[in-house]
C-alpha positions in Angstrom: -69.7 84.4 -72.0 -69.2 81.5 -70.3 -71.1 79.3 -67.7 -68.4 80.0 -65.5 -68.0 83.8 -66.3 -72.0 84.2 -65.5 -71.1 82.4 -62.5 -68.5 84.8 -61.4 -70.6 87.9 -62.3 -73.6 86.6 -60.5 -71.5 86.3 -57.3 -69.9 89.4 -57.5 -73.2 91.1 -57.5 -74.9 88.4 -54.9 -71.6 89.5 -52.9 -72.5 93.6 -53.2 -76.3 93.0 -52.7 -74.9 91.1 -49.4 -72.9 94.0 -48.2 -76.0 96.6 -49.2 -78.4 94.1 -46.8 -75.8 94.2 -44.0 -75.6 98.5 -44.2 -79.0 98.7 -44.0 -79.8 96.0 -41.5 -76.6 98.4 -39.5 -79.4 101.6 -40.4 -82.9 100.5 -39.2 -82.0 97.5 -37.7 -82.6 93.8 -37.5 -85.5 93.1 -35.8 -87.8 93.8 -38.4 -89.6 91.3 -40.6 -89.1 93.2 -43.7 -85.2 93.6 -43.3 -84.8 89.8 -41.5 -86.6 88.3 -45.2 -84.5 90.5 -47.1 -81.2 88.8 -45.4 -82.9 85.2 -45.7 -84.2 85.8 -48.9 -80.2 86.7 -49.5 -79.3 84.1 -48.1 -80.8 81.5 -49.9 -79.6 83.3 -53.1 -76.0 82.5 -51.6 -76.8 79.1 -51.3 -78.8 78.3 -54.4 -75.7 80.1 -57.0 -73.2 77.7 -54.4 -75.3 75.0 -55.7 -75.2 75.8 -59.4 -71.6 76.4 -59.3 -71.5 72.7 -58.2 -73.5 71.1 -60.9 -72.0 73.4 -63.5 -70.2 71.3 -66.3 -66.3 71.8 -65.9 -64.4 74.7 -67.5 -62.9 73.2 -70.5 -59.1 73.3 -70.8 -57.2 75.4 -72.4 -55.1 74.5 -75.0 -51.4 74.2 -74.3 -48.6 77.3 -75.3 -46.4 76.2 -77.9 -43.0 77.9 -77.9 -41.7 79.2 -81.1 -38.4 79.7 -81.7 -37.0 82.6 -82.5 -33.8 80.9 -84.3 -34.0 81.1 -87.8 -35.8 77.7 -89.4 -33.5 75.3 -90.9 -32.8 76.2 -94.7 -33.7 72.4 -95.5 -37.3 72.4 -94.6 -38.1 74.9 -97.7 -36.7 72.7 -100.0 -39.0 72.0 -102.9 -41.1 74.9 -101.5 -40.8 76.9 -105.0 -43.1 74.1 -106.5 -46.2 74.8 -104.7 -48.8 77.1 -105.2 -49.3 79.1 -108.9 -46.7 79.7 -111.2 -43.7 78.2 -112.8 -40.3 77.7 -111.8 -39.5 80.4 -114.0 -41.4 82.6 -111.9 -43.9 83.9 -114.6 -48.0 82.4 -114.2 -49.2 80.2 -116.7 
């Protein structure tokens, strides 16, 4: 995988932990130390993978599509083809 790709999947589970924190925060409420460090200590999770997505190296390009044809190729590029590789003109290996 990628830097960027372990980027993504680190959000997408700092996104659901996010969610779990704000249904139970909803359950036994916000006043309580426990569940008000849990949502900081979220928090600053948020922030600190924001920050590494900013310092990571960019995503390398991909390489551009070439289209290919499908016309047939032009008869006068396999000219002189039939000497390369093994064998003889004749067709029979040496």
């Amino acid at each position: 995988m990628s830097v960027h790709d372990d980027l993504t999947a680190v959000q997408r589970s700092l996104n659901d932990l996010v969610r779990c924190v704000g249904r139970l925060e909803q359950q036994v409420g916000s006043d309580g130390l426990d569940i008000r460090r849990v949502r900081t200590d979220a928090d600053h999770l948020r922030e600190s993978v924001a920050l590494l997505r900013a310092s990571a190296p960019p995503e390398p390009a991909r390489p551009k599509r070439v289209p290919i044809p499908d016309t047939p190729y032009d008869a006068a590029l396999w000219v002189g083809a039939e000497d390369e590789g093994l064998g003889s003109r004749e067709g029979h290996a040496p």
